[in-house]
C-alpha positions in Angstrom: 88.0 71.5 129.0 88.5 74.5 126.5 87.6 73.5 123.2 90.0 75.7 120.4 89.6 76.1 116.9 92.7 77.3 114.8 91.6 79.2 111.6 94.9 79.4 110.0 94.5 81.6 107.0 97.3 80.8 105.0 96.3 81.0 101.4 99.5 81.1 99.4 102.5 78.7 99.3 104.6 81.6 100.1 102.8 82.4 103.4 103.9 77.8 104.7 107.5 78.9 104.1 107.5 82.4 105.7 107.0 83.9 109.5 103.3 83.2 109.7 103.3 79.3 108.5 106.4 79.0 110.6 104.9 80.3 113.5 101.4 78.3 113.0 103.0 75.0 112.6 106.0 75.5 115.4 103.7 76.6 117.9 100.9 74.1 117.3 103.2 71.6 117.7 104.8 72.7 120.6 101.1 72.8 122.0 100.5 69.5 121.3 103.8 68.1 122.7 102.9 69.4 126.4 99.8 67.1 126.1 97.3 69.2 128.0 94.5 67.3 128.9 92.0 69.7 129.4 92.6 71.5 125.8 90.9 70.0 122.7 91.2 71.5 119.3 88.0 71.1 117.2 87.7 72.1 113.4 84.5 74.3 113.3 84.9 77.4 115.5 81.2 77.5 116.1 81.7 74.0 118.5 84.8 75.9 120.0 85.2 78.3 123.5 87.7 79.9 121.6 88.7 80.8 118.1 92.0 82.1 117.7 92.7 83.6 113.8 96.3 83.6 112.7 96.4 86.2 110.0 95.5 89.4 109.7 96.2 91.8 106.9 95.0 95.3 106.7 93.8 95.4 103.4 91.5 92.2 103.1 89.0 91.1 104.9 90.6 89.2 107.3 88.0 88.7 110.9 84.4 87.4 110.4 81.2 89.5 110.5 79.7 87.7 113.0 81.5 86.2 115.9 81.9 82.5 115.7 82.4 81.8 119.5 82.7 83.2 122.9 86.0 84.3 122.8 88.2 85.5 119.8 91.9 85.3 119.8 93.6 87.1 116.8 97.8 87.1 115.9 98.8 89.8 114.3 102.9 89.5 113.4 103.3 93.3 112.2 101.4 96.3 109.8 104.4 96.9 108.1 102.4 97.8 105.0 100.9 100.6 107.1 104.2 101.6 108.5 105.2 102.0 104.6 102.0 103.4 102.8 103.9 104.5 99.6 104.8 101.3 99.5 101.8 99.1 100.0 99.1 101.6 98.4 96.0 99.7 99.5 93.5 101.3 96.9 90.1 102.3 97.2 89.0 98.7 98.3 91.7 98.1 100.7 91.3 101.5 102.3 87.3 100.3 102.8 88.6 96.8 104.1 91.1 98.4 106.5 87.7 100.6 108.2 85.6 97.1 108.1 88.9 95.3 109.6 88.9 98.1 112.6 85.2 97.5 112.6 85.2 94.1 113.0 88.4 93.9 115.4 86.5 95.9 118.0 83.5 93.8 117.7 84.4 90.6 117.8 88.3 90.2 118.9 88.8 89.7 122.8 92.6 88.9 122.7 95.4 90.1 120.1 98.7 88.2 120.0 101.7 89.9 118.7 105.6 88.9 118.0 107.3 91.8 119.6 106.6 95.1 121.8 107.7 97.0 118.6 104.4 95.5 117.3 102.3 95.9 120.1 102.8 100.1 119.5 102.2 99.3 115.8 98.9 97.5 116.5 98.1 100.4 119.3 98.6 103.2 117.0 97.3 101.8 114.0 94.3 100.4 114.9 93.4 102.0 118.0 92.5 98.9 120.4 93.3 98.9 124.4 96.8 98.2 125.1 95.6 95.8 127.6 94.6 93.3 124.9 97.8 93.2 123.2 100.1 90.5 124.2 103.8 89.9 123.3 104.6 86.8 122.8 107.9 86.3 121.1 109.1 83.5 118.2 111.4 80.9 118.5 114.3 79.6 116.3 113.3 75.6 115.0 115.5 73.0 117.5 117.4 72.2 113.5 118.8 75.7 113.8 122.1 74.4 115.8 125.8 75.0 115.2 127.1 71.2 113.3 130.6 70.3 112.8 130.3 68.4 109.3 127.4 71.2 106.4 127.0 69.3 103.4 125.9 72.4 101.4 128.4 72.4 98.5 129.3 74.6 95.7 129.9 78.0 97.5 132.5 80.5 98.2 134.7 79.6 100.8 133.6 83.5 102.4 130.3 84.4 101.8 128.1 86.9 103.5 124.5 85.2 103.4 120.7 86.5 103.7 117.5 84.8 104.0 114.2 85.8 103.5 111.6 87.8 101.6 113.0 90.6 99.4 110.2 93.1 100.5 111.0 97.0 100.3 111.4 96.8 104.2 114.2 94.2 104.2 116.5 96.8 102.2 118.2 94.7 99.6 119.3 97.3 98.0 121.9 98.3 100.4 122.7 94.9 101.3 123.7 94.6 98.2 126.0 97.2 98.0 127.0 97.1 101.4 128.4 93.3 100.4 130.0 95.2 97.1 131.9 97.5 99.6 133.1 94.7 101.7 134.2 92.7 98.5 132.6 90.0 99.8 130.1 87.1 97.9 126.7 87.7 98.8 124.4 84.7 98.8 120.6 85.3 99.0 118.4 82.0 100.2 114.7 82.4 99.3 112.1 81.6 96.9 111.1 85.3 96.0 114.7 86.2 95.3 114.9 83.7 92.5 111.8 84.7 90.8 113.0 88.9 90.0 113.3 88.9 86.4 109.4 87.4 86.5 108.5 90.4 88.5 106.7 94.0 87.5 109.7 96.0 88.8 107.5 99.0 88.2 104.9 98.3 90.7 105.1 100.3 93.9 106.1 97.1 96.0 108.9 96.2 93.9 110.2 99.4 92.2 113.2 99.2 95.0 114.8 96.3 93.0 114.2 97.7 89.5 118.6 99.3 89.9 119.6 96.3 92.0 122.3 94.1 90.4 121.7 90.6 90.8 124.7 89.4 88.5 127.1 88.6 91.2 124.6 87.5 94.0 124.0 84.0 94.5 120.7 82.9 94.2 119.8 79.8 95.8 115.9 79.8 95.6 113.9 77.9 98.2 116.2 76.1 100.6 115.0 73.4 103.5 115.7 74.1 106.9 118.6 71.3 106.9 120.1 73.1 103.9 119.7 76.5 105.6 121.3 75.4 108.4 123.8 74.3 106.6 124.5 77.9 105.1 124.3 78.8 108.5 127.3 77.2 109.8 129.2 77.6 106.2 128.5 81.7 106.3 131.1 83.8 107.3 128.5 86.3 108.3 124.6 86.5 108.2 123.3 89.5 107.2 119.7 91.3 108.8 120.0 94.6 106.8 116.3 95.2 107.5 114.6 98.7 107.8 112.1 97.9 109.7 110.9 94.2 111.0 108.2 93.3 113.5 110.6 90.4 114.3 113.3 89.2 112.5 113.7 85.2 113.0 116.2 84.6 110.7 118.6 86.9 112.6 117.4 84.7 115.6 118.4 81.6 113.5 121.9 82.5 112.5 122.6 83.4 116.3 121.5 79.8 117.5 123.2 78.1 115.0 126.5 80.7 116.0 126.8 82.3 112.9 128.8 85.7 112.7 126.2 88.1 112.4 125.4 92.0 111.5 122.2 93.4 111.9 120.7 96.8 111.7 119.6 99.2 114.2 115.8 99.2 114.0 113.7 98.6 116.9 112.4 95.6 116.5 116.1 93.7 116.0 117.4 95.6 119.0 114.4 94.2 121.3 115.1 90.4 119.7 119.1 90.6 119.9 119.8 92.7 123.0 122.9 95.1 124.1 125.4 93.1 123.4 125.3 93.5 119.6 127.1 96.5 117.6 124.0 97.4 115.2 124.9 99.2 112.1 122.9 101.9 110.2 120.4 100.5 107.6 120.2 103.5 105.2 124.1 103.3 105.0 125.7 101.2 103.3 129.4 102.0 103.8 128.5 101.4 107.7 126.9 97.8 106.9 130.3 97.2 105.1 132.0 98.1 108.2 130.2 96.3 110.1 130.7 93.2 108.2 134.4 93.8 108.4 134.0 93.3 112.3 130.5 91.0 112.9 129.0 90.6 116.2 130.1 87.0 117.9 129.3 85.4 120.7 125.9 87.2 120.9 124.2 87.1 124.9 120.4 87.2 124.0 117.9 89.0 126.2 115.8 86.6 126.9 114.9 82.6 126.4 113.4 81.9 123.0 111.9 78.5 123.1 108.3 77.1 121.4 107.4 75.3 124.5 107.8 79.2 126.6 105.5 80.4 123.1 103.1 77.7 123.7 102.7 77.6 127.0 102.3 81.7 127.1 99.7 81.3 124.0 97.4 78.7 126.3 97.3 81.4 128.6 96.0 83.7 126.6 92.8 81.0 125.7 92.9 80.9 129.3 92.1 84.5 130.6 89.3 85.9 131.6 88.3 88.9 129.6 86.6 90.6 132.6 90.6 90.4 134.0 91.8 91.3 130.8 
């Protein structure tokens, strides 16, 4: 019997409807449906063989001083706001925390998880930890995401070139946004941050790269459920991944499930999720993401399977190894 304790982290709402509470809550689950006996999860890591931690930001405290069990597992889904440092200025404290964080991740962390191998150099470079205890295990799209015959989603264009997610510097809204202009096509834009941009300091580093972006003919639908989302799915004449950098990119993974014409950019991360078989297009250039939406990628062949049970079954194994093997 291996006793686990999950210490989530998620302290905002935005963090529930985002990669990290998607990936907590769909892999949990999928845990608990292959009813493994000889796993128990317990609420205070010091009763548990293993804690596994399921956040980690650079810039905050995020691993405990003193190690709560015998064996640590800690996710880490990318250190984008390394990657971008201009960006993400992390301050006098933050630049302490980060030292602490490296501190602490070598003393007490047996096993990282990460999303992609993309992130797995990221975590290597960044942080300097063995290569050996960085594991890739990859995301899943949520069984909902499916191609349906009859969306109920009303009130849109009958063409429409849709996005959904975060509207961080890295996901390059900017160019989507004129990219979409080019292409003379609607642009709709799902998401809660999206619908919150005349509330935000557009003079603070992280969200100076909206302060010239046009919103007036982009379609802001706000928080969406993932019935309505699949809905825009299968309505969309094209979903959009104009990212600049991603450790994953789920969404991109969503729209392909649910059959959804789909451009995405050529950044490293995309390219390992998607595969060959896609015509990437060039993020910092817009006129080439209009092309590309002019002639979207169908009939996608993945890599790889992407299912929660594979993510589940791949993450028990990681509770499972022996660190002397490791």
């Amino acid at each position: 019997m291996i006793k686990v304790s999950i210490v989530a982290g998620i302290n905002s709402d935005l963090d529930a409807t985002r990669g990290v509470g998607t990936h907590n809550s769909e892999l949990f689950k999928a845990i608990k449906n292959l009813n493994r006996k000889d796993i128990k999860f317990v609420d205070n890591p010091k009763e548990a063989d293993v804690t596994h931690y399921t956040k980690f930001h650079p810039f905050f405290i995020s691993l405990p001083f003193i190690k709560p069990s015998k064996k640590v597992v800690l996710t880490i889904h990318d250190l984008i706001s390394l990657i971008y440092p201009k960006v993400y200025k992390p301050g006098i404290r933050g630049s302490i925390n980060f030292l602490i964080n490296k501190l602490l991740l070598r003393k007490n962390v047996d096993q990282i998880i990460t999303i992609s191998e993309t992130s797995k150099k990221d975590i290597c470079r960044f942080l300097q930890v063995n290569p050996k205890i960085v594991h890739v295990i990859y995301l899943a799209p949520k069984e909902i995401f499916r191609k349906i015959t009859n969306p109920k989603y009303g009130g849109l264009p009958k063409r429409f070139a849709l996005y959904t997610g975060d509207i961080n510097y890295n996901k390059n809204i900017p160019n989507l946004v004129k990219a979409c202009e080019i292409a003379k096509i609607p642009l709709v834009i799902a998401g809660k941050q999206v619908a919150e941009v005349e509330n935000m300091d557009l003079t603070h580093p992280e969200t100076s790269h909206l302060a010239g972006v046009s919103f007036k003919n982009v379609i802001r639908l706000g928080f969406v459920s993932d019935e309505e989302l699949n809905d825009l799915y299968n309505l969309a004449t094209v979903y959009i991944q104009p990212s600049l950098y991603e450790g994953f990119g789920l969404p991109a993974l969503e729209a392909v499930t649910a059959g959804t014409a789909l451009i995405a950019t050529k950044t490293q991360a995309l390219v390992e999720i998607l595969g060959d078989s896609v015509n990437y297009v060039n993020p910092n250039d817009p006129k080439d993401m209009a092309r590309g939406i002019a002639n979207p990628n169908i009939n996608i062949k993945l890599p790889r399977e992407y299912s929660w049970k594979k993510t589940a079954k791949e993450t028990l194994e990681i509770y499972e190894l022996d660190n002397a093997k490791a």
